[in-house]
ZAMARGU-4260 file (C-alpha; in steps of 0.2 Angstrom, whole numbers, plus 5000, padded with zeros to 4 digits):
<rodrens>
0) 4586/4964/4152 | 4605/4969/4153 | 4599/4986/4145 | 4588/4988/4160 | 4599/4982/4176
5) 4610/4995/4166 | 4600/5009/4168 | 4593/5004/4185 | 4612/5003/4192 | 4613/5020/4187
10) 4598/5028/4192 | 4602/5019/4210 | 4619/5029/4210 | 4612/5047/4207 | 4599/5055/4218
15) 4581/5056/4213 | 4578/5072/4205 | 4562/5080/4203 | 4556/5080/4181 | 4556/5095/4173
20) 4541/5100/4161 | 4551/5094/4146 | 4554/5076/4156 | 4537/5075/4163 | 4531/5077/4143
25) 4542/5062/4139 | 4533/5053/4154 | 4516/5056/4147 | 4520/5049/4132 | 4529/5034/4139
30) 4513/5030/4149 | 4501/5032/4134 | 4513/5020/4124 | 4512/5006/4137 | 4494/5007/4138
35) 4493/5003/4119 | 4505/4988/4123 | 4491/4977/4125 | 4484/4980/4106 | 4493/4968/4092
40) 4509/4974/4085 | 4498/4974/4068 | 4487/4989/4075 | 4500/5000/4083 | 4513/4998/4070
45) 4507/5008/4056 | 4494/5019/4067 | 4504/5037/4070 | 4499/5043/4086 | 4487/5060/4085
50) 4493/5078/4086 | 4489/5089/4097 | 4489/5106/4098 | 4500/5109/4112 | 4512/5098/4118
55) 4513/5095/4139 | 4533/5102/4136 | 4531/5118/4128 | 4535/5112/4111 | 4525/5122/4096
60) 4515/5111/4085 | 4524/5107/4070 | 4539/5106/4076 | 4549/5091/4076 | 4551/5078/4089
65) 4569/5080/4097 | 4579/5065/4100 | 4585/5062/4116 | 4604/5062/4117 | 4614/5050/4130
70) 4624/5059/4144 | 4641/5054/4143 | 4648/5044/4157 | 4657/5053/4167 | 4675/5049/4178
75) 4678/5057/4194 | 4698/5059/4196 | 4708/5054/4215 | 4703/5071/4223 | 4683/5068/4218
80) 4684/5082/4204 | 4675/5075/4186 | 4692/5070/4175 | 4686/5074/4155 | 4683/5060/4143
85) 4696/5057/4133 | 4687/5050/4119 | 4676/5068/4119 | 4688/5081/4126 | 4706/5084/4117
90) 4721/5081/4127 | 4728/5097/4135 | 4741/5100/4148 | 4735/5107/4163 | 4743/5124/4167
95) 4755/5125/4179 | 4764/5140/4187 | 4778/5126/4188 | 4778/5122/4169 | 4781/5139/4158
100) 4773/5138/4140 | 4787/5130/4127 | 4799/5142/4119 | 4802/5145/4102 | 4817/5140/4093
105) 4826/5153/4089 | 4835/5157/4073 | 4851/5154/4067 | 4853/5172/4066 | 4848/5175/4082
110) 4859/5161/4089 | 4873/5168/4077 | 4871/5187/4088 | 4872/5179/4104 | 4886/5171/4102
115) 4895/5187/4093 | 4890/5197/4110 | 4896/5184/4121 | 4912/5183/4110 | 4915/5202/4111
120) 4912/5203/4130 | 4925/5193/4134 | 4937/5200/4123 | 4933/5216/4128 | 4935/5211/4148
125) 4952/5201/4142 | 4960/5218/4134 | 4954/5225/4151 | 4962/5215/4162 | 4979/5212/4148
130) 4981/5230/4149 | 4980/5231/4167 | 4993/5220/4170 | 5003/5226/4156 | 5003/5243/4166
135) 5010/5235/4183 | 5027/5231/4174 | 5036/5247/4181 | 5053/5239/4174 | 5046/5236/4156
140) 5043/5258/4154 | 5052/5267/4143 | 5062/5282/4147 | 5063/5288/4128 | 5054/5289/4113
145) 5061/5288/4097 | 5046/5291/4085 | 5044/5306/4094 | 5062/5308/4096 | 5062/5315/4113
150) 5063/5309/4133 | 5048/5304/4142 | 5041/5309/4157 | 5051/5303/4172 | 5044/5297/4189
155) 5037/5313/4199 | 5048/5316/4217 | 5035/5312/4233 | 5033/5328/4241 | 5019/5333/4255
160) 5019/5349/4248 | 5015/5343/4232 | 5005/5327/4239 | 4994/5343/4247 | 4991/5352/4233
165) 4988/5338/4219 | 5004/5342/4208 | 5011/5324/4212 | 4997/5315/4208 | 4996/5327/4194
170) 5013/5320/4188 | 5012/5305/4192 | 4997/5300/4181 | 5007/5310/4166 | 5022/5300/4172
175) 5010/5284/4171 | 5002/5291/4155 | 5017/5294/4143 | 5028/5279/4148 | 5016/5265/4148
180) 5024/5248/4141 | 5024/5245/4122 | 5019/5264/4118 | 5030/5263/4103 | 5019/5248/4094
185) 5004/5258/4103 | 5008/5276/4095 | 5013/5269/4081 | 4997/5258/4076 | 4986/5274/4083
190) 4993/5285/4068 | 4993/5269/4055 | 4974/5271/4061 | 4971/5289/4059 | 4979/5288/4044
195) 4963/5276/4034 | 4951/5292/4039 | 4943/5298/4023 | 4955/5301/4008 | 4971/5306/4007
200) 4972/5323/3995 | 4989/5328/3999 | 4983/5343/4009 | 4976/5343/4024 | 4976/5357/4041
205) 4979/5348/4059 | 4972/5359/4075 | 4970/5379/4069 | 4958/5380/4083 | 4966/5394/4092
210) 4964/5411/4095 | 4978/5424/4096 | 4978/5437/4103 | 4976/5454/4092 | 4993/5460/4085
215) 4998/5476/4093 | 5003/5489/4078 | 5019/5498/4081 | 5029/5510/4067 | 5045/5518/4067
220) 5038/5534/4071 | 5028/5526/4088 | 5039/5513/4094 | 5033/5504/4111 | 5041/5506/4125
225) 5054/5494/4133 | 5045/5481/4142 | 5045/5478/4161 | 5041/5463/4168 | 5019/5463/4169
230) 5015/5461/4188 | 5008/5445/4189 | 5005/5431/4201 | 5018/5421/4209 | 5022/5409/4198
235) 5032/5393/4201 | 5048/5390/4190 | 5039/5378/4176 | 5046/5363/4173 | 5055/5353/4159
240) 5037/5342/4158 | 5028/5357/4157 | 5038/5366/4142 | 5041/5352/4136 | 5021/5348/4132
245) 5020/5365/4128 | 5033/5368/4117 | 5026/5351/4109 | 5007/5359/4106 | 5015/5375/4100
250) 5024/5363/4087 | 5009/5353/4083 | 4994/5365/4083 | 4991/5373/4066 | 5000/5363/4055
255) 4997/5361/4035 | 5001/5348/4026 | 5004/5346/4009 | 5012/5335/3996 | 5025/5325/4009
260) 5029/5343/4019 | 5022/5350/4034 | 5022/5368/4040 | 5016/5377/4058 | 5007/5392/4059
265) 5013/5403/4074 | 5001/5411/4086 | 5003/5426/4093 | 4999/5428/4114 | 5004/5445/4120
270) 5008/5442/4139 | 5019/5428/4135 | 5028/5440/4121 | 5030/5453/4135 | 5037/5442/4147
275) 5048/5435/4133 | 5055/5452/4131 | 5054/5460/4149 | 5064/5443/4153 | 5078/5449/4141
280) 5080/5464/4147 | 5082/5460/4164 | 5098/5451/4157 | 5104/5466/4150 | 5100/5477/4161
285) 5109/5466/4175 | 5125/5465/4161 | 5127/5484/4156 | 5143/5489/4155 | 5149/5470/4154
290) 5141/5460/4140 | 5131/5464/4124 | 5114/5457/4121 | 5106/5450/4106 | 5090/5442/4102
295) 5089/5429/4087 | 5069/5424/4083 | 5069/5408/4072 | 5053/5412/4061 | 5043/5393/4059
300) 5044/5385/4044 | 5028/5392/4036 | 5039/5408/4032 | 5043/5398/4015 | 5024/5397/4010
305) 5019/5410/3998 | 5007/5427/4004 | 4991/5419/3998 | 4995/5402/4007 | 5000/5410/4024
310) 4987/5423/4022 | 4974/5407/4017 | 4979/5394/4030 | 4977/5410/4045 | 4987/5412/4061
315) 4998/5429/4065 | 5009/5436/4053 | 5027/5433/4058 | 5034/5447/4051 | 5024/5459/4061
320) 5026/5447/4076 | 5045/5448/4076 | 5044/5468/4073 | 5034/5469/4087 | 5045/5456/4100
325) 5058/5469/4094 | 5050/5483/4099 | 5049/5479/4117 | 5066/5477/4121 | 5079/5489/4130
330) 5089/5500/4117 | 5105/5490/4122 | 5097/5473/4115 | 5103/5470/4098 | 5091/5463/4086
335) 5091/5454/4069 | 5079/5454/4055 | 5078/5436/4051 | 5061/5435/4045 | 5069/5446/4030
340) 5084/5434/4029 | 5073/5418/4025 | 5062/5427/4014 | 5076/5429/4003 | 5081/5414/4000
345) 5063/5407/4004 | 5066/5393/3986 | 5080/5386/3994 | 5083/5372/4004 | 5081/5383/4022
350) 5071/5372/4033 | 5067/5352/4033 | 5050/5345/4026 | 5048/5332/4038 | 5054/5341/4054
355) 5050/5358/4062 | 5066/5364/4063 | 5077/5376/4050 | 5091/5367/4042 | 5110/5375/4041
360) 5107/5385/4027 | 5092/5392/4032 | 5101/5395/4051 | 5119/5403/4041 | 5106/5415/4031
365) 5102/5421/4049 | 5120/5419/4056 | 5126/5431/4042 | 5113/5444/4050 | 5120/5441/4067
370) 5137/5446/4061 | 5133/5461/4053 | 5126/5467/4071 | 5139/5460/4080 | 5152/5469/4068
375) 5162/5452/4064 | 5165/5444/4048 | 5155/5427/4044 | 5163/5411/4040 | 5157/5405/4020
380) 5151/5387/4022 | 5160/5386/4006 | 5178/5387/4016 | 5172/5371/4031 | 5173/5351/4025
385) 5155/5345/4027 | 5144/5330/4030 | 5129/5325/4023 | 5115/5312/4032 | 5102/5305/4020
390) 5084/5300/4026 | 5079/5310/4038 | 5061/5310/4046 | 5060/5323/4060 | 5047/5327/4071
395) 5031/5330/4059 | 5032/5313/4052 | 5037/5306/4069 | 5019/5314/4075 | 5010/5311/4058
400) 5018/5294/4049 | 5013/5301/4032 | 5018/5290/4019 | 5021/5305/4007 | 5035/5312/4020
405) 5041/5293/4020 | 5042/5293/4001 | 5052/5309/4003 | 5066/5311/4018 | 5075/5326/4022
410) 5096/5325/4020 | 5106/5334/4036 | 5118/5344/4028 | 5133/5350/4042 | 5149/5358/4040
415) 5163/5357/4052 | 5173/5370/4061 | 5189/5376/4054 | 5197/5379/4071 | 5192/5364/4082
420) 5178/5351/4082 | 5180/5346/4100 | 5170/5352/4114 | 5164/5349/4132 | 5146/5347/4138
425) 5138/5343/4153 | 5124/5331/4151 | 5108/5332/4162 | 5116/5321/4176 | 5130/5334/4179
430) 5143/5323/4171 | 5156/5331/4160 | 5158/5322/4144 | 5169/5325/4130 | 5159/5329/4112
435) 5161/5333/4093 | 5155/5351/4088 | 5146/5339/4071 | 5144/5319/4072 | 5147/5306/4062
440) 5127/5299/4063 | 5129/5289/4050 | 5120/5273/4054 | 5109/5283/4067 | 5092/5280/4067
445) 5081/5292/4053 | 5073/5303/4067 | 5089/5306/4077 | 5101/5314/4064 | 5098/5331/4068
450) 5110/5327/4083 | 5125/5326/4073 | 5123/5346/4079 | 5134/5350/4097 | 5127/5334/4102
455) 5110/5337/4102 | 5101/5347/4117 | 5114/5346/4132 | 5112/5358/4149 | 5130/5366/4146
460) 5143/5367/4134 | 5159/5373/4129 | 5171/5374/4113 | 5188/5381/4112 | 5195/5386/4097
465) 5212/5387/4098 | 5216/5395/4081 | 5208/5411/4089 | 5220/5419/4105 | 5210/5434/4106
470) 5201/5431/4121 | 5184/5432/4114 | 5169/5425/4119 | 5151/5422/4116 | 5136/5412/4127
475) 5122/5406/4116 | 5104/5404/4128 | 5094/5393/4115 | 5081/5379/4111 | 5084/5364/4098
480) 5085/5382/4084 | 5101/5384/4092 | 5108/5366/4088 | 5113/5373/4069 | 5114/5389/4073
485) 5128/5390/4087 | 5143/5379/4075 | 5143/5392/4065 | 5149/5405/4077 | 5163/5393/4083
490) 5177/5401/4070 | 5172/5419/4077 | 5177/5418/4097 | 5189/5409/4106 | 5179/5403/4118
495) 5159/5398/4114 | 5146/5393/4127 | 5131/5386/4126 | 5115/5384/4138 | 5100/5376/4136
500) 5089/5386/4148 | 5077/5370/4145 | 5090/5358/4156 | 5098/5372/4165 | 5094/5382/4180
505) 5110/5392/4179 | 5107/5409/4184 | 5113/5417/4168 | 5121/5436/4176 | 5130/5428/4186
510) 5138/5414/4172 | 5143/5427/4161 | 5152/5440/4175 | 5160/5422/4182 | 5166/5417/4164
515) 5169/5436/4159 | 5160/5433/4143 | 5158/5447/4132 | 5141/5442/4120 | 5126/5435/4124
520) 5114/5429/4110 | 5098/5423/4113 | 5093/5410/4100 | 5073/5404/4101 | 5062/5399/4088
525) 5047/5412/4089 | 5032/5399/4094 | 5043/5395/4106 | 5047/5412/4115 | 5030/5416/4113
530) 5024/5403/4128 | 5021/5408/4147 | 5031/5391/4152 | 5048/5399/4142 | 5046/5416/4148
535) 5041/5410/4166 | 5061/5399/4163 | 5068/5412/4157 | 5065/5427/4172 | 5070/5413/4184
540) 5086/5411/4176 | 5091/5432/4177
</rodrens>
């Protein structure tokens, strides 16, 4: 009875559907079953009802009787929607745009990466921001370099020409540039760097990448003609940043290394060597009848390599290069083979190892030329007291650190004047100071004993000698060459002058007619003389 009010409660709450074939079978058969109800359990028990052929719900006979199986109840959810059965239908969250699907854990390694990234970003943004900062402290720049050994650039002067036209900004981001706070620690960490590519063989080429110009051939019998200044474009007069940057690639571009030593390759460029020369003659054309003129070309230091080396390692031969600067120069120009004069003596101790210039000796060898054009007797070393500097690094190891050259410094040999050691110079605010013709540098730091030579590279100069009363004199017009050569002509004239056409503007006619100077001996080392930026100085100074 509790089966039946059951199943009378449900049938109640769904609609009365109409029976399917299949139902309407299971109808039949319930009705034939209650009309045998009446029979004794006996009789109906163990009679099996008869089979028919076809069955009123489709079935084929022989197949077995299906058994019914129960609907499950179903529960209808707030919104009237069926809910599953939780006893039939696994538990699964419903999907939600609102809830994504869970992520996966991810790895140490991963996690280990992100954190490196994160790490790296801001380190990187703090160096950013610590070098930006470091940049605005105007009064921590430095005016001087000593691992370079020379002056910095200094702050450009506001014009609105040059405003107009670029060249202050120009200068100003050089000036910016080349004076930035802690550049030593800076530069000097950039070439530890450099110096951990590959391995060190002892031997190795920095820059060579240029190309000279073809060498014009000239002989005795077809000499070239006295160069004139080559029409060109107005040019402005270059200044002591520009030379200076040029004078330092010419220095630096070509060099060979090899075993603690470095040697640069010179370049030829035929407008600058003709503008070189033309500016020359202008000076003796302006000083005929009042002043000789001579020209003294410092070869670079690669005139001690061997034929095969120089010839190997490329560049322009020197010798030809000097024969052919000679060549272009007015009749009245006196000139001096020194490429011969270092040749000779090319195993001796003639030029520094860790520095571009030429030592004494290899600047007397040239001296003792000079003389012999000039008609005057040179001063031995042998008769002047001299001093000697130990542990010089110049200007290659200042540019290139190498351990070898560290291993190895150069000595400064210098030898004092037999008439005076006193002189006057004019430093490069116009100031006169009083000066030794060699200095004491003991003590100095390794890269600036070279200066122990006429006090490094000063605008304007002057040595008496008062052991001479014969009213000679002689102006030397020279780069930092001219530093070790000019002491030794300080026993031949009375009266010696120096210019440094680098820190001068002096116009140079008119300095010898005011000081009725009687020689004038240009002293430039040949990579040097053969840029636009010298030649361009020069002529403005004639």
């Amino acid at each position: 009875m509790e089966r039946k009010d059951v199943n009378a409660s449900r049938t109640s709450a769904q609609p009365r559907k109409r029976p399917t074939a299949h139902k309407a079978g299971q109808l039949e058969q319930a009705g034939s079953a209650s009309r045998h109800d009446a029979q004794p359990k006996s009789q109906t028990a163990h009679q099996p009802s008869p089979r028919r052929a076809n069955k009123p719900n489709g079935i084929p006979n022989g197949q077995a009787k299906q058994r019914r199986t129960p609907v499950p109840r179903v529960q209808l959810s707030p919104d009237g929607k069926p809910a599953p059965d939780s006893r039939t239908a696994p538990h699964r969250q419903p999907a939600s745009s609102s809830q994504p699907a869970p992520r996966r854990k991810p790895s140490r390694k991963s996690q280990a990466m992100a954190r490196w990234r994160r790490w790296s970003v801001r380190g990187f943004v703090g160096i950013i921001v610590a070098g930006f900062v470091v940049g605005l402290l105007f009064f921590a720049r430095p005016t001087t370099s000593t691992i370079e050994n020379r002056q910095l650039t200094p702050f450009p002067t506001f014009t609105i020409e040059g405003f107009l036209d670029g060249s202050f900004t120009n200068d100003l981001s050089l000036w910016f540039a080349d004076t930035y706070p802690l550049r030593e620690p800076l530069v000097s960490f950039n070439q530890w760097f450099q110096s951990l590519y590959g391995i060190d063989t002892g031997e190795k080429m920095i820059g060579g990448n240029v190309q000279a110009d073809e060498l014009p051939v000239t002989t005795e019998e077809t000499p070239s003609a006295p160069q004139e200044a080559t029409p060109r474009e107005e040019v402005e007069v270059p200044t002591e940043e520009a030379m200076a940057a040029d004078i330092q690639a010419q220095i630096m571009n070509g060099l060979y290394v090899s075993n603690g030593a470095a040697y640069n390759m010179y370049y030829f460029s035929q407008e600058a060597v003709q503008n070189y020369a033309a500016a020359i003659n202008a000076c003796a054309q302006a000083l005929e009848g009042q002043a000789k003129v001579y020209s003294v070309l410092a070869p670079t230091n690669s005139a001690v390599l061997d034929d095969a080396t120089r010839e190997r390692l490329g560049g322009t031969d020197q010798e030809q290069a000097i024969d052919y600067f000679n060549s272009l120069y007015d009749p009245s120009v006196g000139t001096v083979d020194s490429w011969q004069a270092i040749r000779d003596h090319a195993s001796e101790y003639v030029y520094f190892r860790t520095d571009h210039h030429w030592t004494e000796l290899g600047a007397f060898y040239v001296y003792q030329k000079l003389c012999e054009q000039m008609g005057i007797e040179a001063v031995d070393l042998s008769s002047q007291e001299s001093m000697t500097f130990e542990g010089y690094l110049g200007t290659f190891y200042g540019q290139l650190q190498d351990p070898a050259m560290a291993a190895n410094p150069d000595s400064v040999e210098a030898h004092v004047p037999n008439g005076t050691n006193d002189m006057t110079y004019w430093d490069a605010n116009g100031a006169e100071q009083q000066g030794k013709v060699v200095t004491d540098v003991t003590g100095w730091a390794s890269n600036s004993l070279y200066g122990t030579f006429i006090a490094g590279d000063q605008p304007l100069e002057h040595i008496h000698n008062p052991a001479k009363d014969d009213g000679s004199s002689c102006l030397v017009i020279k780069d930092s060459f001219g530093c070790a050569f000019a002491p030794r002509l300080v026993d031949n004239f009375e009266d010696l002058y120096i210019i440094d056409f680098r820190h001068s503007s002096q116009n140079i006619p008119e300095f010898v007619q005011e000081n009725g100077i009687q020689n004038v001996v240009f002293v430039n080392n040949i990579a040097l003389a053969g840029t636009l930026t010298v030649s361009d100085k020069l002529a403005s100074m004639m």
